[in-house]
C-alpha positions in Angstrom: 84.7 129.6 110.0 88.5 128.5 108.9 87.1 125.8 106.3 86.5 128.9 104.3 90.1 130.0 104.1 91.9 126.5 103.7 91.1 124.8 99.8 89.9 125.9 96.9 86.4 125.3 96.3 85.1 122.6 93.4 89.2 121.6 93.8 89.1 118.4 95.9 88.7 114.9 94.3 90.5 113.0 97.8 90.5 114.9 101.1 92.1 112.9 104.3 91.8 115.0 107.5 93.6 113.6 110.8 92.7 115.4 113.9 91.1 118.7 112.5 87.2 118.5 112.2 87.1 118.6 116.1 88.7 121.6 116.1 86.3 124.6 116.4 86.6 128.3 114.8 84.2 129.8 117.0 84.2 129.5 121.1 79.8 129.9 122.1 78.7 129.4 126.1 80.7 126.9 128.0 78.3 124.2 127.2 78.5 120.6 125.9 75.3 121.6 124.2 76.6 125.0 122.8 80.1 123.2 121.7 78.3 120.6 120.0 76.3 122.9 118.1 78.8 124.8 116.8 81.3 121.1 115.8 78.2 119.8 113.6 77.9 123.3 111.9 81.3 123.3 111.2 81.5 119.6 109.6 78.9 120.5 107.5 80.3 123.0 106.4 83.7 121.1 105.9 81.2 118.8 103.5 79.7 121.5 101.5 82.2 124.2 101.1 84.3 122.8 98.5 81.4 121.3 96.9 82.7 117.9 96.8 79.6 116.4 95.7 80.2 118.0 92.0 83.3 115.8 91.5 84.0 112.4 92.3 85.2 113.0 95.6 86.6 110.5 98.4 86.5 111.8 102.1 88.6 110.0 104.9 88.2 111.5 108.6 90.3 110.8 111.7 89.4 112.4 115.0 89.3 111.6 118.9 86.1 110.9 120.5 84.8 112.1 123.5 84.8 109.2 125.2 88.9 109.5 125.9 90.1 112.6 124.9 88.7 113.9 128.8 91.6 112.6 130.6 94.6 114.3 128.5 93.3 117.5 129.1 92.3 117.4 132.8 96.6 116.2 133.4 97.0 119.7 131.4 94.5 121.4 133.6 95.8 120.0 136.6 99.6 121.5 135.4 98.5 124.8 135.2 96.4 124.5 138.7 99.9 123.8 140.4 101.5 127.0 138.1 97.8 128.8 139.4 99.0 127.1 143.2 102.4 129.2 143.2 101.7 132.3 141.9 103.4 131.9 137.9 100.1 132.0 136.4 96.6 133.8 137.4 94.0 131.3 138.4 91.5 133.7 136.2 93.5 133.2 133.5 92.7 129.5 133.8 89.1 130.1 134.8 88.9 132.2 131.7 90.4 129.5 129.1 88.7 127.0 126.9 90.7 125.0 124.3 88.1 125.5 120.8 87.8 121.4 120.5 84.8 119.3 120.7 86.2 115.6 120.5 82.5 114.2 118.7 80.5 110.6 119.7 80.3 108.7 117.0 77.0 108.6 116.7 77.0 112.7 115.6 79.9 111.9 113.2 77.5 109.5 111.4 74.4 112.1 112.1 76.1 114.8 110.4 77.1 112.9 107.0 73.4 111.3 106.8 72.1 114.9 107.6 74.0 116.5 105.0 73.0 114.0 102.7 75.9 114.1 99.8 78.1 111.0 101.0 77.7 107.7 101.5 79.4 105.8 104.4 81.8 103.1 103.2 82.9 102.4 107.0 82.6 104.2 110.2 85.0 102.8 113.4 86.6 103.3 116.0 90.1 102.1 116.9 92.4 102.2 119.8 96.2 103.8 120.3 98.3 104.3 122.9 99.0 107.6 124.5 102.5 107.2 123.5 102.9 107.5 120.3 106.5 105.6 120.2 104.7 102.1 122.6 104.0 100.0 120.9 101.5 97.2 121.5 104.0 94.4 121.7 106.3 95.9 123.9 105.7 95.2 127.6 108.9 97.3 129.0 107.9 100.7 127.0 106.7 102.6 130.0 110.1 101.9 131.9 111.2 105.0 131.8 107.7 107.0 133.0 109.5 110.7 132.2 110.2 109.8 128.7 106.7 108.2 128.0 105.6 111.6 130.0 107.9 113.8 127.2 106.4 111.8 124.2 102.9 112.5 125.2 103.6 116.2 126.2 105.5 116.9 122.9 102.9 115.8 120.9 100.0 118.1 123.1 102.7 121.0 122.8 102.4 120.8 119.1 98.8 121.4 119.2 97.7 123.9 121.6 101.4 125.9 122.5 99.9 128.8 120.2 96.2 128.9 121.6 97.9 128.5 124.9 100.6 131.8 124.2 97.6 133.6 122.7 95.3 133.6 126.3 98.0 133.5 128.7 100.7 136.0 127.1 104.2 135.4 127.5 103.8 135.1 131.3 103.0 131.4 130.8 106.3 129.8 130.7 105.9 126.7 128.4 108.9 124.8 129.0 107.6 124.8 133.1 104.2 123.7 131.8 104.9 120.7 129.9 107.5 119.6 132.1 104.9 119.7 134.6 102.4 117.6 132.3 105.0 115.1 131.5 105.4 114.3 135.2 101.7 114.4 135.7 101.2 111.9 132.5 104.2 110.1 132.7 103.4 109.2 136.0 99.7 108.0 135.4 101.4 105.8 132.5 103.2 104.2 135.2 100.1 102.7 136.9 97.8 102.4 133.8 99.3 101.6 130.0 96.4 104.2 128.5 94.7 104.1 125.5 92.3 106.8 123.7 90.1 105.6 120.7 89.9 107.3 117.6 87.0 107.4 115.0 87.5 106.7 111.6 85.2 107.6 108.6 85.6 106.7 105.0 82.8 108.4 102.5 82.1 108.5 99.1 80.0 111.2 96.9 76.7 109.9 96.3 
């Protein structure tokens, strides 16, 4: 596991994390099961690795659930299907790939904290946000312009899995192709549906 190699331990009297938990050090069988396992091993470890509950300690989590966070990575699949579709990537290549994420229910975010047993909830939600991070909810005309609501989305997916992407595919994968592709692909659904994903938020305190 990374959690091991990111704080000190017995260092951390406030910890906010924003859309890391889900991520996953390890990649098991292609399974929801098997991917599941492996997220609540690694939150508990998150919990008791820095042995929080020696110090007055405050945890805040943000991450995407499963029920939304499908749909942005299918328009990714589906842009490198149509790289796959003209012979710029190999479709085994594809076939081959798994993004190390497990977006959690929030039912196994609660499970987790009350299995581990050193925290106390203070609030567990969920709340909604666009797909585009620069929409905003009062601002009807936003998605005029379907490329650029395309671009914001694909910029911000870019920032998070460009690396994983270069390290399966090599340097074959040409990225600039593939997110031009996904902002198409995204800023094209945007155009018929103003999207929103949820997001769960947790707020603990050490027992």
């Amino acid at each position: 596991s990374f959690y091991g190699r990111l704080f000190p331990s017995r260092s951390l009297h406030f910890v906010h994390s924003s859309y890391s938990v889900h991520w996953l050090s390890q990649i098991g069988h292609r399974t929801d099961t098997s991917f599941r396992s492996t997220l609540l091993k690694e939150m508990m470890r998150f919990i008791e690795r820095y042995e929080l509950r020696k110090s007055p300690a405050n945890l805040i989590l943000s991450l995407p659930p499963a029920k939304t966070a499908a749909l942005l990575w299918w328009w990714l699949s589906r842009s490198l299907v149509e790289m796959a579709d003209e012979g710029l990537v190999e479709a085994a290549d594809i076939d081959s790939f798994n993004l190390p994420l497990y977006p959690p229910y929030k039912h196994e975010v609660r499970d987790v904290v009350e299995e581990e047993g050193s925290f106390t909830i203070n609030r567990l939600e969920t709340f909604e946000v666009n797909w585009d991070p620069f929409c905003h909810e009062d601002d009807e005309n936003c998605l005029f312009d379907k490329l650029k609501s395309g671009r914001n989305v694909a910029d911000c997916v870019r920032s998070a899995t460009e690396p994983i992407l270069r390290s399966h595919f090599g340097e074959r994968l040409m990225m600039d192709d593939l997110f031009e592709r996904y902002a198409r692909l995204v800023g094209e659904h945007l155009s018929v549906e103003k999207t929103k994903h949820f997001n769960i938020a947790v707020s603990m305190t050490r027992k």
